[in-house]
N, C-alpha and C positions, 0 to 999 in steps of 0.2 A: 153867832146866833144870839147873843145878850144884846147886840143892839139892834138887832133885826129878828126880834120875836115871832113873826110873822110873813107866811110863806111869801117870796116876791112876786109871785106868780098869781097863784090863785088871792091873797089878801082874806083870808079865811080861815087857815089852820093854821100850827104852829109849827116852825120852823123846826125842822127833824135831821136836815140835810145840808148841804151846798154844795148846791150846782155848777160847775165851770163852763161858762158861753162858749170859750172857742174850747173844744175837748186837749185832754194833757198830752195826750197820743200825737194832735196835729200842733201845737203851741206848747212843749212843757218847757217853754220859757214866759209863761205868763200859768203857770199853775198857781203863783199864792200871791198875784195881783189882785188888789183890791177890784178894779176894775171888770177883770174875767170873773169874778166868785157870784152870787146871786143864793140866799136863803130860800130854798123850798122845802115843803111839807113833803113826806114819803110819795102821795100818788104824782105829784107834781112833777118831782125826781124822776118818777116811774116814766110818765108820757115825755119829758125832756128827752129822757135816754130812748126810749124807739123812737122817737124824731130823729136824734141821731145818727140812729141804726138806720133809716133811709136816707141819711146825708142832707137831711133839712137841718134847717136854719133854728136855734133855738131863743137868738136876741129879741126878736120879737114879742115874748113872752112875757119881758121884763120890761118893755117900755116905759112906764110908768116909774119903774123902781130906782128912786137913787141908790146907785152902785155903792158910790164911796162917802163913808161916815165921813162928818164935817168933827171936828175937832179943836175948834177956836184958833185958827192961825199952826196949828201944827200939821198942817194937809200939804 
């Protein structure tokens, strides 16, 4: 959350959470993949999670957001 201050979702509030795209349940071989994680704010988290509860899709969401921190040649 220190380097993603700010929800990936909405781009508004501050980062309170984080989200896993593909859920731990269906992939908990990508639970602390840079890639699956995404910073959202509490309501963000909230509507992601009944998205999932009807088996929708939550990548969408983050379009915009680069996933994985660049770090000068250590990526």
């Amino acid at each position: 959350m220190a380097l993603h201050p700010i929800c990936g979702c909405c781009n508004s509030q501050l980062t309170r959470q984080t989200h896993h795209l593909e859920p731990v349940e269906k992939r908990p071989d990508l639970a602390l993949a840079w890639d699956n994680l995404a910073p959202v704010c509490t309501a963000c988290h909230a509507r992601c999670n009944a998205l999932e509860r009807r088996g929708e899709a939550t990548a969408q969401l983050f379009a915009g957001f680069i996933r994985r921190p660049q770090f000068g040649g250590l990526d």
